[in-house]
PyMOL CGO cylinders between C-alpha atoms (Angstrom):
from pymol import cmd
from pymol.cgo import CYLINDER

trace = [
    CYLINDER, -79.82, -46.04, -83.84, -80.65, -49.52, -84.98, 0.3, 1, 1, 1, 1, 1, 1,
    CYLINDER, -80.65, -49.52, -84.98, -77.62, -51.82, -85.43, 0.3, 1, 1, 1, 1, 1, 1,
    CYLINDER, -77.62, -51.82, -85.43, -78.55, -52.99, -88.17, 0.3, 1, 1, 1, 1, 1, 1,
    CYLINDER, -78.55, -52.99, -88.17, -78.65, -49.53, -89.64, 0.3, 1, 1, 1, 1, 1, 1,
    CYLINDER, -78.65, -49.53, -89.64, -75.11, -48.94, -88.14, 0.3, 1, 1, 1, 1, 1, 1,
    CYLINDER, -75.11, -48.94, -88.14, -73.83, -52.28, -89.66, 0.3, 1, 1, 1, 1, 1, 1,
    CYLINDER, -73.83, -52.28, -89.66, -75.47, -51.52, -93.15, 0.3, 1, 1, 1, 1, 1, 1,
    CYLINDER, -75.47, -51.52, -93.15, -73.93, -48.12, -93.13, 0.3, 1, 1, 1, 1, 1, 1,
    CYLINDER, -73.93, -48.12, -93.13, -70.49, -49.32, -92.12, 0.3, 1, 1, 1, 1, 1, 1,
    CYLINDER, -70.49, -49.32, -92.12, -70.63, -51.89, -95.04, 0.3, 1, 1, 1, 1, 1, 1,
    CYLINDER, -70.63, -51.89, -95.04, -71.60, -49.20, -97.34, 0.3, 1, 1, 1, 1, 1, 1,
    CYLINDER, -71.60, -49.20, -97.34, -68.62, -47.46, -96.51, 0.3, 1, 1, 1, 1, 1, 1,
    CYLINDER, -68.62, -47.46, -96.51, -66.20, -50.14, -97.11, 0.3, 1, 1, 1, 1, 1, 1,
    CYLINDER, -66.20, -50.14, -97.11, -67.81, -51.10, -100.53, 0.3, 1, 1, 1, 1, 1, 1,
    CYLINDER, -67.81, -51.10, -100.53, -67.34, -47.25, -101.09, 0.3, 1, 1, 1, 1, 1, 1,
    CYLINDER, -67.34, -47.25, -101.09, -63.77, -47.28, -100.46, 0.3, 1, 1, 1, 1, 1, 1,
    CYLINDER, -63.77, -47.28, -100.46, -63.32, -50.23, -102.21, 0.3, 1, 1, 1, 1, 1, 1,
    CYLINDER, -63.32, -50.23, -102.21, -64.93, -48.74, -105.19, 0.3, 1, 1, 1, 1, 1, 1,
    CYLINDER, -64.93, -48.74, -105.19, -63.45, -46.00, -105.18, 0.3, 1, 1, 1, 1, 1, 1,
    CYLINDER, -63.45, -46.00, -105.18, -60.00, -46.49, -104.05, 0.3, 1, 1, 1, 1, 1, 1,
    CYLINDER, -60.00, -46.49, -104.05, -59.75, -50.37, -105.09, 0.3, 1, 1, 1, 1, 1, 1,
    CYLINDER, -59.75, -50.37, -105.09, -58.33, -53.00, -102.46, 0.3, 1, 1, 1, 1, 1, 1,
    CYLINDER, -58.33, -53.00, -102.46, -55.54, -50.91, -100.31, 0.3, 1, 1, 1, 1, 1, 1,
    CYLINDER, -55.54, -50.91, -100.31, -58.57, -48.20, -99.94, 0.3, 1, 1, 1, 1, 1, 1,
    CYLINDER, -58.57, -48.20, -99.94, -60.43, -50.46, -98.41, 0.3, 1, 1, 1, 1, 1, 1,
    CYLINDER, -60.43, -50.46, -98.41, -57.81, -52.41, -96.12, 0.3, 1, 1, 1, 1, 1, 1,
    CYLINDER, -57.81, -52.41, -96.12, -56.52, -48.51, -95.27, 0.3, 1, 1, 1, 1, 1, 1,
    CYLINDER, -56.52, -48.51, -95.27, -60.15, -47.86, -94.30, 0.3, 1, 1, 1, 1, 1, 1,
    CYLINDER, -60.15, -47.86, -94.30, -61.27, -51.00, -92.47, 0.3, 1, 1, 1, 1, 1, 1,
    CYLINDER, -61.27, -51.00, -92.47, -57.59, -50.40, -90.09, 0.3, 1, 1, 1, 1, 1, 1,
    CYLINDER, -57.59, -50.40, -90.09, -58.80, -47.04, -89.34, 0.3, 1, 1, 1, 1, 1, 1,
    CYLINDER, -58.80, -47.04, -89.34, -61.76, -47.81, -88.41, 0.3, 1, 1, 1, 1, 1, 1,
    CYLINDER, -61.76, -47.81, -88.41, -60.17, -50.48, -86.12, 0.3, 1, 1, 1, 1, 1, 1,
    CYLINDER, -60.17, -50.48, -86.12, -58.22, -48.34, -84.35, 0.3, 1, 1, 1, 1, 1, 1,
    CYLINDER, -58.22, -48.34, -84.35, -60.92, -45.84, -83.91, 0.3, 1, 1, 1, 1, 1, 1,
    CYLINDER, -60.92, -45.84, -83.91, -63.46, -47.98, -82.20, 0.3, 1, 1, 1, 1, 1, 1,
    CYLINDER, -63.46, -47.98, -82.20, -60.27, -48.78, -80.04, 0.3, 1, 1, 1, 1, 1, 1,
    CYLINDER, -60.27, -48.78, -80.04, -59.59, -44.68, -79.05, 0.3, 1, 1, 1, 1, 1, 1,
    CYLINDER, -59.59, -44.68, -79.05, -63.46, -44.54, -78.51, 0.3, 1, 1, 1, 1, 1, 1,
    CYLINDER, -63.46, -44.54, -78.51, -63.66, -47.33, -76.03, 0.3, 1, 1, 1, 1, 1, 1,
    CYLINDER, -63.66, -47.33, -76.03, -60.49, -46.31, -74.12, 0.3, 1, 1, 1, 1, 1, 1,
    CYLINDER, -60.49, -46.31, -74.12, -62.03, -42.83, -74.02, 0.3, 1, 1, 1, 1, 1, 1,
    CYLINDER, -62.03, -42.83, -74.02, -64.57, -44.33, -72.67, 0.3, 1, 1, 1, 1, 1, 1,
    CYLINDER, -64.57, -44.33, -72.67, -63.67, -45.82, -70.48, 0.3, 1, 1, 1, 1, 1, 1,
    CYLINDER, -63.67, -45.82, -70.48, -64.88, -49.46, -71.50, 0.3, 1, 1, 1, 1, 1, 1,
    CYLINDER, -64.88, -49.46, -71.50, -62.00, -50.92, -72.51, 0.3, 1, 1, 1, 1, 1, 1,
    CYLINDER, -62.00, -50.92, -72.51, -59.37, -53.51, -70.11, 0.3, 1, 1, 1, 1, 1, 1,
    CYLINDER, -59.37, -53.51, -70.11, -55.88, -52.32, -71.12, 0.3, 1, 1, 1, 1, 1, 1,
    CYLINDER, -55.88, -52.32, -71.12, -54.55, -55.26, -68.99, 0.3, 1, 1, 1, 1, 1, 1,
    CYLINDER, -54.55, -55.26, -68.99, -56.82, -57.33, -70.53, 0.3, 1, 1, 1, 1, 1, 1,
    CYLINDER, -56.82, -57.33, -70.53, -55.62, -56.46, -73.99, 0.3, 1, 1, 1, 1, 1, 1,
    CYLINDER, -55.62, -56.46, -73.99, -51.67, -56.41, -73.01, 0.3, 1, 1, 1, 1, 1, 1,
    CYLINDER, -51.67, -56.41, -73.01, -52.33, -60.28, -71.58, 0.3, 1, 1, 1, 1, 1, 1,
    CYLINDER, -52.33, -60.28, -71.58, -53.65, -61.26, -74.84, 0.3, 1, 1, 1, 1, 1, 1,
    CYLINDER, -53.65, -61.26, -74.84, -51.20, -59.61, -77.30, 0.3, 1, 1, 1, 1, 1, 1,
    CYLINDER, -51.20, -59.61, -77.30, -48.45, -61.04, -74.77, 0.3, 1, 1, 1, 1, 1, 1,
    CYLINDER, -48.45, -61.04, -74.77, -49.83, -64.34, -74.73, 0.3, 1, 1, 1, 1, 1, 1,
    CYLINDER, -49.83, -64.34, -74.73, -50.88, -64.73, -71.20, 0.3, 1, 1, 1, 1, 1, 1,
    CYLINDER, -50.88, -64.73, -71.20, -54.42, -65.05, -71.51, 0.3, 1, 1, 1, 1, 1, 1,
    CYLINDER, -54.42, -65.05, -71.51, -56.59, -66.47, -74.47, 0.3, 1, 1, 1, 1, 1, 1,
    CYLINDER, -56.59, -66.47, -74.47, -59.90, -64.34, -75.51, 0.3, 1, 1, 1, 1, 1, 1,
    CYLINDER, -59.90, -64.34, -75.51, -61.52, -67.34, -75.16, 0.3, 1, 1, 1, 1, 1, 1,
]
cmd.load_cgo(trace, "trace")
């Protein structure tokens, strides 16, 4: 798939959600989402946990 097709889809959902369930449907909504594309890349295998521990601990900047 395109990602343009997978970004147009994924903002069709949130205006869904927000429609449908007004704001806290759509924060709920966007935070799962979050944390599943965060289980699917550490299923994966493509994600740096030290990486990520470094940065929430302050050791390391994203940048």
């Amino acid at each position: 798939m395109n990602l343009s097709v997978v970004c147009a889809a994924f903002g069709a959902f949130l205006a869904f959600m927000a429609f449908a369930f007004g704001f806290w449907g759509f924060v709920v909504s966007a935070v799962f989402i979050g944390v599943g594309v965060f289980v699917g890349r550490a299923a994966g295998g493509k994600l740096d946990w030290r990486g990520v521990l470094d940065a929430l601990t302050g050791r390391r900047s994203s940048s």
